[in-house]
N, C-alpha and C positions, 0 to 999 in steps of 0.2 A: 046648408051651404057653408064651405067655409071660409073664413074670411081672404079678403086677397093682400097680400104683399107686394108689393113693389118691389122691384130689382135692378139695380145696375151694376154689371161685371165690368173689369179692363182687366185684360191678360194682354202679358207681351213676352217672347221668347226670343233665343237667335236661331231655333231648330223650328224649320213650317209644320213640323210633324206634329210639336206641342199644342200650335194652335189646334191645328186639323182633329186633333184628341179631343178637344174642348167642343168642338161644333158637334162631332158625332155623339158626345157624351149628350148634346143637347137636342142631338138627332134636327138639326135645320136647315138638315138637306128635304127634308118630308115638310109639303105642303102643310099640313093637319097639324094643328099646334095639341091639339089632342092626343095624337099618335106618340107625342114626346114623352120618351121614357123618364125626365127626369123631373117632372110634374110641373112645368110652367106652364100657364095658361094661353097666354101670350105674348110672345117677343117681336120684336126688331134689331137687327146686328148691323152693322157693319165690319166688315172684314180690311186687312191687310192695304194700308197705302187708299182707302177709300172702296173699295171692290165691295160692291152689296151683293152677298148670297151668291159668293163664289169661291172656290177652294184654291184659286191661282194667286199664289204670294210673290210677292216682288223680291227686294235683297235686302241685308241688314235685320232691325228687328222689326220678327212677326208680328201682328198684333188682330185682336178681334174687343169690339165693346158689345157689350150684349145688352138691352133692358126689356122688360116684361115681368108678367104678376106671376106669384105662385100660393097654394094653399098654406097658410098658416104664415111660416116666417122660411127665412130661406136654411136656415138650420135644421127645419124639418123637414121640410120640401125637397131642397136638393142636395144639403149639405150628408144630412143620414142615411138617402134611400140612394145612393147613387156609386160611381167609381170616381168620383170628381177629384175625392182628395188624394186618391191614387195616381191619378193623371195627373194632378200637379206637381207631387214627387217627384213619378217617372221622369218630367221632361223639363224640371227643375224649373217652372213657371213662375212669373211674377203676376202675382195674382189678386185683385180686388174688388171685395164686395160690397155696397152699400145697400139699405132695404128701409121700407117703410113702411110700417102696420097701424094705420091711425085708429081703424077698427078697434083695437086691444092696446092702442098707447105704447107704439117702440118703435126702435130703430136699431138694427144692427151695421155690423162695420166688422168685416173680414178681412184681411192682408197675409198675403205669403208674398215672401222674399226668396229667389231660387230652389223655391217648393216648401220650402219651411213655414210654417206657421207660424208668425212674429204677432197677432193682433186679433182677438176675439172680442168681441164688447159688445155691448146693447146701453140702449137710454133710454129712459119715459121720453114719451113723445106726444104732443097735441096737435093736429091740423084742423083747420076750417075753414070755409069762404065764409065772408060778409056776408052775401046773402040768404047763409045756411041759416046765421042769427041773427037775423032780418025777419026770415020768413017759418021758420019752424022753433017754436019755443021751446017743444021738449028737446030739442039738440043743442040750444043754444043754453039753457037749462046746463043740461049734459056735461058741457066745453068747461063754462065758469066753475060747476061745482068738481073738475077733475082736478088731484091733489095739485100735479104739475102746473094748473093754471092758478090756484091759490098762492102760489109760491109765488105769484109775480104780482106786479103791479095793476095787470090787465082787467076791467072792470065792463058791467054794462055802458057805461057813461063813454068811454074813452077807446072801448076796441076797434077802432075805426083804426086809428093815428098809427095801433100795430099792425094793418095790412101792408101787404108787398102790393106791388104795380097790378098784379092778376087777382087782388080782393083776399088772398088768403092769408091768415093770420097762422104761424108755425110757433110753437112752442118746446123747447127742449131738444133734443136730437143732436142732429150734429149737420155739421155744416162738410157737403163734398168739397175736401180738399183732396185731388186724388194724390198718391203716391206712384199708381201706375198709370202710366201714360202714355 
């Protein structure tokens, strides 16, 4: 099985057509997240002005956000096996990716700007809940001895103090600041 990535997309165009490109490229007109050609596992979108899983755009700019998992990282998943960066060209899209693979430690960060590719990057990356390293030694094990957590501060004694509100403690990555929006 292979591992899953996380994704979140924002496109925004002034042509409904550009969106409408991106939905079918993710085929989420088809129930069956299965059936999608462009190998996510599973999504949730929102469309245009708030419109859920509907092709009816309002005026001004288009826009769709998209998130759900896909195999490996989204570079391989959707970005290689697909016409995505073709549809971005075509209809000169503002386009943004963010992903998280805590499975393999990364995170990528995609940006087009009027179809062009301005921003490809990746970063080691660490996630955990509290109770992962609470309750399972060999993961908590795992967490402390990975390069990216050596590099900080973060210890058995004191990993509490680095959790967020929801228990999980992030390391490295990057922080959504989107650009499209």
């Amino acid at each position: 099985m292979a591992n899953n990535c996380y994704f979140d997309l924002h496109v925004t165009c002034k042509n409904p057509e550009g969106v409408s490109a991106i939905l079918d490229a993710f085929d989420l007109d088809v129930d069956s997240p299965s059936a999608n050609p462009i190998g996510a596992i599973s999504y949730t979108c929102i469309y245009d002005k708030g419109h859920h899983k509907t092709k009816e755009f309002g005026y001004g700019d288009y826009f769709a956000y998209i998130d759900g998992d896909c195999k490996w990282s989204v570079q391989s998943a959707i970005l290689d096996k697909n016409r995505l960066q073709e549809i971005i060209s075509k209809y000169k899209l503002n386009l943004e990716i963010y992903s998280e693979e805590p499975g393999c430690g990364f995170m990528e960060h995609y940006l087009w700007e009027e179809g062009e590719l301005i921003l490809s990057e990746s970063s080691d990356f660490a996630l955990i809940h509290i109770d992962n390293i609470q309750d399972d030694e060999e993961w908590a094990d795992e967490f402390f001895n990975s390069l990216i957590v050596k590099k900080t501060c973060i210890t058995k004694d004191n990993y509490e103090s680095f959790a967020d509100d929801d228990g999980y403690i992030k390391v490295g990555g990057y922080d959504y600041m989107w650009t499209v929006n």
